[in-house]
C-alpha positions as CSV (number, residue, x, y, z in Angstrom):
1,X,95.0,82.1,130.9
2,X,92.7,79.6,132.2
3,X,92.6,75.9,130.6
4,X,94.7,73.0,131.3
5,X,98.5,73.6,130.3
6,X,99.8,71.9,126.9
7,X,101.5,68.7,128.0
8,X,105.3,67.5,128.5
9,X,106.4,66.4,124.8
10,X,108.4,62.9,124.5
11,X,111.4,64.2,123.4
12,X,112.7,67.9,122.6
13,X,112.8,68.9,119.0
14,X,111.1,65.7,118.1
15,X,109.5,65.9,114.7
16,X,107.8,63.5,112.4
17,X,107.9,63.8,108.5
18,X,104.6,62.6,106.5
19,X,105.7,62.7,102.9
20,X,105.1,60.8,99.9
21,X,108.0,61.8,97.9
22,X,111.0,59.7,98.7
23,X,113.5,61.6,97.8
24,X,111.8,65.3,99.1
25,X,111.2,63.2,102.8
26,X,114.8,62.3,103.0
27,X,116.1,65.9,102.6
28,X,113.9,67.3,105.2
29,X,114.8,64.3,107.2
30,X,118.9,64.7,106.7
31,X,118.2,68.6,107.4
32,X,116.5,68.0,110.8
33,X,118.9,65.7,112.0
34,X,121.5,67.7,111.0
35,X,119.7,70.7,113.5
36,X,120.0,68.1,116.6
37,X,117.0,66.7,116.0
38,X,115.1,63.7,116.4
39,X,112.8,62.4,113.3
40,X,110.5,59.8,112.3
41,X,109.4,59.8,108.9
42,X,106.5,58.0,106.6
43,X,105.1,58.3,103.6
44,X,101.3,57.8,104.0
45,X,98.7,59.7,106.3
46,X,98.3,56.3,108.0
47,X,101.4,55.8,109.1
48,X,101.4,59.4,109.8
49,X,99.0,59.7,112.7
50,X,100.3,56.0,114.5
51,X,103.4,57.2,114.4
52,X,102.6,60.3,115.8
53,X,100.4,58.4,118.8
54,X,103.2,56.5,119.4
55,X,105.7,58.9,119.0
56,X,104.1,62.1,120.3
57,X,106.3,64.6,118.8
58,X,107.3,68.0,119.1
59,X,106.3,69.2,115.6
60,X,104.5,67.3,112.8
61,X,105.1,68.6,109.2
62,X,103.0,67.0,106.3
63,X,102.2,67.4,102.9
64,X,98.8,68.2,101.8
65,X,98.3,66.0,99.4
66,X,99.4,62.7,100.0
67,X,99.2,59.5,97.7
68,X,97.2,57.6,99.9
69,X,95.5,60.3,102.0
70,X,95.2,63.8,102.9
71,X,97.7,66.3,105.4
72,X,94.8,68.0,106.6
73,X,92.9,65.1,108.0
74,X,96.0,64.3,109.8
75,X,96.4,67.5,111.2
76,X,92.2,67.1,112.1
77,X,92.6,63.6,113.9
78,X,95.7,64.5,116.1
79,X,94.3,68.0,117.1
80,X,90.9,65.9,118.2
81,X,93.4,63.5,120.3
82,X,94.6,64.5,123.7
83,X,98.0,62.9,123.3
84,X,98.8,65.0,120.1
85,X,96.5,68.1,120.8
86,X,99.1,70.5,121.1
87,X,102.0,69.4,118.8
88,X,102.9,71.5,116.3
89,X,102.0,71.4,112.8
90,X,103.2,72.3,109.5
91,X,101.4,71.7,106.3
92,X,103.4,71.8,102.8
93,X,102.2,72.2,99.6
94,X,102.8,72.8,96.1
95,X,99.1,73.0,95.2
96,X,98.5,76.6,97.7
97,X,95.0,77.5,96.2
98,X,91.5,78.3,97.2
99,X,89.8,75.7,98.6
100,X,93.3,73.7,99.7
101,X,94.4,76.7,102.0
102,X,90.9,77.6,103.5
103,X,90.8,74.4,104.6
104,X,94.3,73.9,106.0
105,X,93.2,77.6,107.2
106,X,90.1,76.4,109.0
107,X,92.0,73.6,110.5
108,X,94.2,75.6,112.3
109,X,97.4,74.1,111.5
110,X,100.5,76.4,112.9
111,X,102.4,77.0,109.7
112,X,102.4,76.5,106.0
113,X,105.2,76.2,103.5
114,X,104.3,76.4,99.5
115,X,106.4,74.1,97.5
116,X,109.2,74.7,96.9
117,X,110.9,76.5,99.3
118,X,114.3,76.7,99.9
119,X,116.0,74.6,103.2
120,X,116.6,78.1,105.2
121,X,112.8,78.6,105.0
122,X,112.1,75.3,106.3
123,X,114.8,75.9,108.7
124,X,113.2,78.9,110.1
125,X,109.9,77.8,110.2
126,X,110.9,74.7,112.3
127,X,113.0,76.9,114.6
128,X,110.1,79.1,114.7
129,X,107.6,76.4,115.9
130,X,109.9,75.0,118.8
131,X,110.1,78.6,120.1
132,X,106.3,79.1,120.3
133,X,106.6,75.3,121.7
134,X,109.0,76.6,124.3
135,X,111.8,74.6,123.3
């Protein structure tokens, strides 16, 4: 396959959390570090993409629909980025309709978890993303 290769993350199984529920953000957060990993979290899309610029992690997972912004236009500045290009990206939901999904859909994020799922599922979907990361 021709194209430059994806590059060197900062840290293996690094993650960042973008979630506006307090209480939702800290389980995901307590699970991941439990699984060896290391996590940033916040709770706005703001915060969200500087943190992952500075950060440059691994895996991003996000909610959709966030108080004070929107999951997908996360996912749409950090794929436009070269330093985030090729992280991988989760989108969660509890809203998983029409126009929501075709645009997470469009946007090409690599995995998508409807609200609420269970902590094995979100296990196995963030095992499943570092394997396709190569880590």
């Amino acid at each position: 396959m021709d194209g430059p290769n994806p590059p060197s993350f900062a840290k293996p199984r690094s993650v960042l959390i973008i979630e506006d529920d307090d209480m939702f953000r800290d389980t995901l957060l307590a699970t991941l570090e439990a699984m060896g990993c290391q996590v940033q979290s916040c709770a706005t899309a703001e915060e969200g993409v500087a943190l992952a610029l500075k950060f440059k992690p691994t895996l991003v997972v996000s909610d959709v629909h966030l108080g004070s912004g929107d999951g997908r236009k996360v996912l749409r500045e950090l794929r436009e980025n070269e330093a985030t290009r090729y992280c991988q990206f989760v989108l969660m939901t509890g809203d998983w309709v029409g126009a929501s999904k075709k645009s997470s859909i469009e946007l090409e994020a690599d995995s998508y978890l409807a609200k609420p799922f269970s902590i094995p599922e979100f296990i196995a979907c963030v095992e499943a993303r570092f394997l396709e990361a190569g880590i």
